[in-house]
C-alpha positions in Angstrom: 16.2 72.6 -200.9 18.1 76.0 -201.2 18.1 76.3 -197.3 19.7 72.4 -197.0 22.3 73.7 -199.3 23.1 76.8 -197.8 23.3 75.3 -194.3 25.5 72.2 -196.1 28.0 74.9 -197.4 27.9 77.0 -194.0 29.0 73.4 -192.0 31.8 72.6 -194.7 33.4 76.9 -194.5 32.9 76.3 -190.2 34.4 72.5 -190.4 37.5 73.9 -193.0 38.2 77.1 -190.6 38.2 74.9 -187.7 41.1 72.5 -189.7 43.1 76.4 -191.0 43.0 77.6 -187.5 44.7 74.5 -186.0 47.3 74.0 -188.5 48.5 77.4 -188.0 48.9 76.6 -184.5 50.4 73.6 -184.6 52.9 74.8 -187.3 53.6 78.1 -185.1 53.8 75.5 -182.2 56.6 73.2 -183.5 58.7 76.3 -185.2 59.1 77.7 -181.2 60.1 73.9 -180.2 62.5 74.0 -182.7 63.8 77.7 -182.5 64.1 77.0 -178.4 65.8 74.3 -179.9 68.3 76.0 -181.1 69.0 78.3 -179.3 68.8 75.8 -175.8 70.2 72.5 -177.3 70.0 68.9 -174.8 72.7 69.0 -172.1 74.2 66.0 -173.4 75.5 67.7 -176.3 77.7 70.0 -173.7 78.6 67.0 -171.4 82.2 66.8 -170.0 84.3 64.1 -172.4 85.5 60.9 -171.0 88.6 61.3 -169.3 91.1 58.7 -167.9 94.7 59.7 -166.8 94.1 63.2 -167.9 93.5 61.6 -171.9 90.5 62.5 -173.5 89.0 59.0 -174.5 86.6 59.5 -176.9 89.5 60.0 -179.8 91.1 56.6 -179.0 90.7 53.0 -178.8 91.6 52.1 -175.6 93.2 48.5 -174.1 94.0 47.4 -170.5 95.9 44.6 -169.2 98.6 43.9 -167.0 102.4 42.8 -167.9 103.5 39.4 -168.8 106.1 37.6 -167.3 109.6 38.7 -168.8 107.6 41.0 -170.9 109.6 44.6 -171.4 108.1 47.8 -172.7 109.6 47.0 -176.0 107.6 44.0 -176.2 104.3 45.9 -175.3 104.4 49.0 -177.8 106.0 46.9 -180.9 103.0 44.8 -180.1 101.0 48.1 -180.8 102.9 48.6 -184.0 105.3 51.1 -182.5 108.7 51.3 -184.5 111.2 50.1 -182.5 113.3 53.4 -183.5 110.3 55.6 -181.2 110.8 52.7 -178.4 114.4 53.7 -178.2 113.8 57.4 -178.0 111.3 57.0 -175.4 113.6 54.5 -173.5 116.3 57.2 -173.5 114.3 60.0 -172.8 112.4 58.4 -169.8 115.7 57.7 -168.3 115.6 60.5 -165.6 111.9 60.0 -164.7 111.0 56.3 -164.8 113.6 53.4 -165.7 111.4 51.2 -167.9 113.8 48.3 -166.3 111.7 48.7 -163.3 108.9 47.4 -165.6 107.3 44.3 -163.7 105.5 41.7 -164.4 101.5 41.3 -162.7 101.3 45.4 -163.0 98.1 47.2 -165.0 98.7 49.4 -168.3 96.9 50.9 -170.5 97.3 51.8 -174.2 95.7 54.4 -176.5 95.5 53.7 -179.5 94.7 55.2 -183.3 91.0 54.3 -184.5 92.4 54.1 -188.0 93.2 50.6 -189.7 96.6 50.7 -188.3 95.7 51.6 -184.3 99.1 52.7 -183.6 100.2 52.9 -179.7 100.2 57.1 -178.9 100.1 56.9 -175.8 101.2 54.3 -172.9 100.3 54.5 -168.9 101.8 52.0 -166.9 100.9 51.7 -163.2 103.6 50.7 -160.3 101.1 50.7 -157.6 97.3 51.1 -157.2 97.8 55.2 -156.9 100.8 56.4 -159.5 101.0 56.0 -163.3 103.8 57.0 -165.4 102.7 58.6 -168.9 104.5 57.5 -172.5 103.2 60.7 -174.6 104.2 59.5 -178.2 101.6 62.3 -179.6 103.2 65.4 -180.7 106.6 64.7 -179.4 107.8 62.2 -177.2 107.0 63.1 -173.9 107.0 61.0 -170.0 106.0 62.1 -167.3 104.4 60.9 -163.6 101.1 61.5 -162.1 99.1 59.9 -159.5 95.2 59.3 -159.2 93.3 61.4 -156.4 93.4 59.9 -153.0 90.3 60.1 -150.7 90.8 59.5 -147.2 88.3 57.4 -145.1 87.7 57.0 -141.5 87.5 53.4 -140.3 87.3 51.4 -137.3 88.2 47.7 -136.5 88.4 45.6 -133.6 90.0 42.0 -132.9 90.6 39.6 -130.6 93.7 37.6 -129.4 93.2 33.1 -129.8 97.1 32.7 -131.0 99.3 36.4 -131.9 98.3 39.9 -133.4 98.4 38.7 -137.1 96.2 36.0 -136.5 93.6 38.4 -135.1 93.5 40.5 -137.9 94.3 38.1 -140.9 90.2 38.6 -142.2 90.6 42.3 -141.8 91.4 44.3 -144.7 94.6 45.8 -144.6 94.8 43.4 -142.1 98.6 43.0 -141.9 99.0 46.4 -142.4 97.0 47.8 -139.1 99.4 44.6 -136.8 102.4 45.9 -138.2 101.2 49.8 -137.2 100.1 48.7 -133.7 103.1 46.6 -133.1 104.9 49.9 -133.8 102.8 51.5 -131.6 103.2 49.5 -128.3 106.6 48.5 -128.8 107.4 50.1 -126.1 104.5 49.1 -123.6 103.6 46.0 -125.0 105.5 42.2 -125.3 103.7 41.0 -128.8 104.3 37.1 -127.7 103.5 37.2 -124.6 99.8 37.9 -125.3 97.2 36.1 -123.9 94.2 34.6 -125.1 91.2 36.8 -125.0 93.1 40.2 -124.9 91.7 42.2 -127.2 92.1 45.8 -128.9 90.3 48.4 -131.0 91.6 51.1 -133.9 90.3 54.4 -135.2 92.3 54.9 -138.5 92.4 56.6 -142.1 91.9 54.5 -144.9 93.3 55.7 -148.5 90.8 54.7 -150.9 91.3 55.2 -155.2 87.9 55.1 -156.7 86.4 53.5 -154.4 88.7 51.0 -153.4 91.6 50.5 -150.3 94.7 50.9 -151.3 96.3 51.4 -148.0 96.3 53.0 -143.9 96.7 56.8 -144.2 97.4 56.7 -140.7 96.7 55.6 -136.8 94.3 57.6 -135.4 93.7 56.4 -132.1 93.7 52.4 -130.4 92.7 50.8 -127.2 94.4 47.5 -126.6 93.9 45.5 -123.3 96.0 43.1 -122.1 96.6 41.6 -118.5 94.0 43.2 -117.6 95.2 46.7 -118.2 94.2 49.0 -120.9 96.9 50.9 -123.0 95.2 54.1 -124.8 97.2 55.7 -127.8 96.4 59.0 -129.7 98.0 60.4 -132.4 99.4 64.3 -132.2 101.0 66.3 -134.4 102.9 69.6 -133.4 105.4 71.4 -134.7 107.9 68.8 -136.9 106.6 66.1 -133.7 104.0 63.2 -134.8 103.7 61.0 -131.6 101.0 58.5 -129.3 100.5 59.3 -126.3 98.1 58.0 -123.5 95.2 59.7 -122.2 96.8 61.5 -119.7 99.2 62.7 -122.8 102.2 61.1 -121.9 103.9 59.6 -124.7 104.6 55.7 -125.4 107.7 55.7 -126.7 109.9 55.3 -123.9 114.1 55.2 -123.4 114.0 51.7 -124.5 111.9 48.8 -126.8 110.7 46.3 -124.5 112.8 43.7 -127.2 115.2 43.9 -130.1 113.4 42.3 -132.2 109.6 43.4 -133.6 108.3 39.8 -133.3 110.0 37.0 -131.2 110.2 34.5 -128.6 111.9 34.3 -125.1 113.4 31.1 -125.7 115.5 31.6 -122.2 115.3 34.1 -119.2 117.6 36.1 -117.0 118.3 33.9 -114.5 121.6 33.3 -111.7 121.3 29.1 -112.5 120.3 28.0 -115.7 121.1 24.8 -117.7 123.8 25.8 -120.6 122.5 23.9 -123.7 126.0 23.6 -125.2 128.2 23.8 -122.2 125.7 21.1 -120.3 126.0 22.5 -116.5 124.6 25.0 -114.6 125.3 28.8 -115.0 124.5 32.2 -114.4 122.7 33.4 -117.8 122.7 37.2 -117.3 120.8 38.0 -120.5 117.2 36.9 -122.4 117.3 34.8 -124.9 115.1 35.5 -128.0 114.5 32.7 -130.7 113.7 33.8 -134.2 114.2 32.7 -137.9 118.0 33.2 -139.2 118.2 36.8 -140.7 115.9 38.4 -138.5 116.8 42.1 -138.1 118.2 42.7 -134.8 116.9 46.7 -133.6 119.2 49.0 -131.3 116.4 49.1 -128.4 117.7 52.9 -127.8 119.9 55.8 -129.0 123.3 55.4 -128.2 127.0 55.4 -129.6 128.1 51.8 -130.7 131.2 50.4 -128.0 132.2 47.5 -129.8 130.9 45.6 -133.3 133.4 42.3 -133.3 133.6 38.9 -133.3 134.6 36.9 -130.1 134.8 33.1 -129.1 131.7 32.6 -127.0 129.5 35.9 -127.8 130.3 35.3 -131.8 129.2 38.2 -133.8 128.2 40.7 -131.6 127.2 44.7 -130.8 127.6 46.6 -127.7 126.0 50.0 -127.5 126.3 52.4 -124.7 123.3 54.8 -124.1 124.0 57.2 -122.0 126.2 57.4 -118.3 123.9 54.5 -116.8 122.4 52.1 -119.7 124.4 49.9 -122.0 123.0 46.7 -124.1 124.5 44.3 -125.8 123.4 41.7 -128.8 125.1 38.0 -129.4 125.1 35.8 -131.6 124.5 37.7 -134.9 124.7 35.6 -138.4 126.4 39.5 -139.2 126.7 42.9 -138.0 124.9 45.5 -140.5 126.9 47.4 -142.5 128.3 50.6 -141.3 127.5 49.4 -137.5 131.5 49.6 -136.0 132.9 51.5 -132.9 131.9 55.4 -132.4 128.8 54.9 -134.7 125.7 57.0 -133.3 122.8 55.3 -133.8 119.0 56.0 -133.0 116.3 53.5 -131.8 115.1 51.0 -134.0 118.0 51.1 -136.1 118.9 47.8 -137.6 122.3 47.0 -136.1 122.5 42.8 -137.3 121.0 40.0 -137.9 120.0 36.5 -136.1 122.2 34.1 -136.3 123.6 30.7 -133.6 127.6 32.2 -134.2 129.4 31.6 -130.8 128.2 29.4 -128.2 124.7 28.8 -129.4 122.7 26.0 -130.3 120.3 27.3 -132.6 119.6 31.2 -134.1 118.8 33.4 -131.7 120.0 36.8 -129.8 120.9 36.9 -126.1 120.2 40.9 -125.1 122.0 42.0 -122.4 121.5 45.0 -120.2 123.6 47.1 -118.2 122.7 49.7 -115.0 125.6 51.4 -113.5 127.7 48.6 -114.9 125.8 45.9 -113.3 123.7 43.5 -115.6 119.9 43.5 -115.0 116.9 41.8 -115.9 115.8 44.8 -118.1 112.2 43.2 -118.2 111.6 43.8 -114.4 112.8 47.7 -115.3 110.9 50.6 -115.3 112.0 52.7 -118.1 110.9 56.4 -118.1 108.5 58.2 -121.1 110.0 60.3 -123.2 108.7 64.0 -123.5 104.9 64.1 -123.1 102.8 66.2 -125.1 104.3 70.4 -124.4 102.2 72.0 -121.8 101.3 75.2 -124.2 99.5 71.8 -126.9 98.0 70.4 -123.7 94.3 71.5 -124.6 94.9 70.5 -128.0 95.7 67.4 -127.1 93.0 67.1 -124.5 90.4 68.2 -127.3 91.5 65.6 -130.1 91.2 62.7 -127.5 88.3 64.0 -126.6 87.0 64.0 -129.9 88.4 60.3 -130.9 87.2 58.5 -127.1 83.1 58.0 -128.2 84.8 56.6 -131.4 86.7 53.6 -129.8 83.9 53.5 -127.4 81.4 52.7 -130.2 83.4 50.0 -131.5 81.6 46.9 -130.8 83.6 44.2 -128.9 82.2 40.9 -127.4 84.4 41.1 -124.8 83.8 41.9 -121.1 85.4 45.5 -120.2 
């Protein structure tokens, strides 16, 4: 009985050691978690606070939402239980860096507000377009000032195809009227945009600026392929010097002496011809001009650089501009609704300059503008002229040139296109 006894006792000191031994480890154990702990506390209690606009959120209660109509800052920050005293100031103060006038209705703000029971306005961002904001700092002092979000740039491509014009093509494109009015810029000079046919077809390598995450707009060209009668016009973009041109793959540039028409987007509602039918006068007669139809107001471009002969008004040619461009060219435009302001005799002016507007003053039958050209004093059909390039690229930029085309080629080339090459 002694013996059971001992060994009982012996079983009870080994079982309670066994029980000591591990509490003192485990204790030891969790004091180093929590020492490391302490001296190496979770990330998250060092993460980077919530920014917007440069403002810290995490202090503020924050509210978006775009302006009414005939809403004015006033109504927006009293609304935030702003005194009307602070609106004043502000108003005044923001005078030489935003006119709150320019407020308009459909545009984004954002308010920051107290998180007390009062959540007063302190500060006020209001956003004119998708990349700047203008600041209302009520904080400390009253403070405004602009800013803009960071732009990243994005390489893009896109292709269409010509059924009716150039907008048509690209009206399921993003930034779709955007990238027509660049290429009709482009080819202005090499390319008639209504007298497109069916199945031509073109391709664009382009920067897109993107603010988190989203377009907001073309950077820039980068290079486009457009065919059309069969032929196909290359453009590159280079930059040299103070000099941002396209030019072709042989590096000659696009823009030439004169726009192939003075307006950006017309019709030819009547030809250069030695017999035509007059509309108003009802007989035959030389008409030694084109004729192009387009909505009354339409800007009317100087097709080149030149020094303005005459800006008048006479009985048959109605309002009217007569440039001369140098010792052999002269045009002429008819039939404006006005002549553009500061457009009168001696006037330099450069190509593409606005110079008036369509109109039917004179002898017309409906709004239009009959452009007339002169050669050596004779008047030509300038659609059967060749007109020279202007500079190509500088022979000492040539291999930079070369490279960069080199460079953007494979990219047009890996644009898909159902079309037959």
């Amino acid at each position: 009985m002694a013996v059971k006894n001992t060994y009982k006792r012996f079983i009870i000191y080994i079982v309670a050691s066994v029980v000591v031994v591990t509490a003192y480890f485990l204790s030891s154990f969790f004091k180093n978690k929590n020492a490391a702990n302490e001296i190496n506390p979770p990330d998250s209690l060092f993460s980077e606070p919530l920014m917007e606009y440069g403002i810290e959120t995490d202090s503020f209660a924050v509210y978006k939402a775009v302006v009414s109509p005939n809403e004015f800052l006033s109504h927006i920050l009293t609304r935030y239980n702003v005194p009307y005293a602070n609106i004043d100031k502000l108003t005044k103060t923001s005078e030489s860096i935003f006119d709150v006038r320019k407020i308009a209705s459909g545009k984004k703000y954002t308010v920051f507000c107290t998180r007390d029971s009062l959540q007063r306005a302190i500060c006020f961002i209001y956003e004119p377009n998708e990349v700047d904001y203008v600041v209302f700092d009520m904080r400390d002092s009253l403070h405004v000032y602009k800013n803009s979000k960071p732009v990243e740039k994005i390489i893009k491509t896109s292709y269409g195809k010509i059924t009716s014009s150039l907008y048509e093509a690209l009206a399921n494109t993003p930034q779709g009227n955007m990238l027509a009015a660049e290429l009709a810029n482009i080819y202005a000079w090499t390319i008639d945009f209504y007298r497109l046919q069916k199945n031509d077809w073109f391709k664009i390598v382009f920067e897109e600026n993107t603010v988190e995450g989203k377009p907001v707009g073309i950077n820039k060209i980068l290079a486009c392929e457009f065919y059309h009668y069969g032929k196909t016009f290359y453009a590159f973009n280079f930059s040299f010097e103070n000099s941002n041109e396209f030019y072709n793959e042989k590096g000659e540039s696009l823009r030439k002496a004169f726009l192939k028409s003075p307006l950006k987007f017309s019709r030819i509602t009547s030809g250069f011809s030695m017999s035509r039918f007059h509309p108003v006068q009802k007989r035959n007669k030389p008409h030694l001009g084109t004729d192009y139809g387009a909505p009354q107001g339409t800007p009317i471009l100087a097709t080149g650089d030149g020094i303005v002969q005459e800006a008048a008004f006479k009985q048959y040619n109605g309002n009217y501009v007569k440039i001369k461009h140098n010792s052999t060219y002269s045009t002429q435009y008819l039939h404006m609704s006005k002549i553009a302001k500061g457009i009168k005799q001696g006037v330099t002016i450069k190509q593409g300059d606005v110079i008036g507007f369509v109109g039917s003053t004179g002898l017309a039958s409906g709004p239009h503008v009959c452009y007339r050209f002169w050669k050596n004093g004779k008047q030509i059909n300038h659609l059967k002229e060749d007109f020279p390039n202007t500079k190509p690229v500088p022979e000492k930029y040539k291999n930079t040139f070369m490279l960069l085309k080199d460079s953007l080629l494979p990219k047009l080339d890996s644009i898909y296109t159902d079309m037959p090459i």
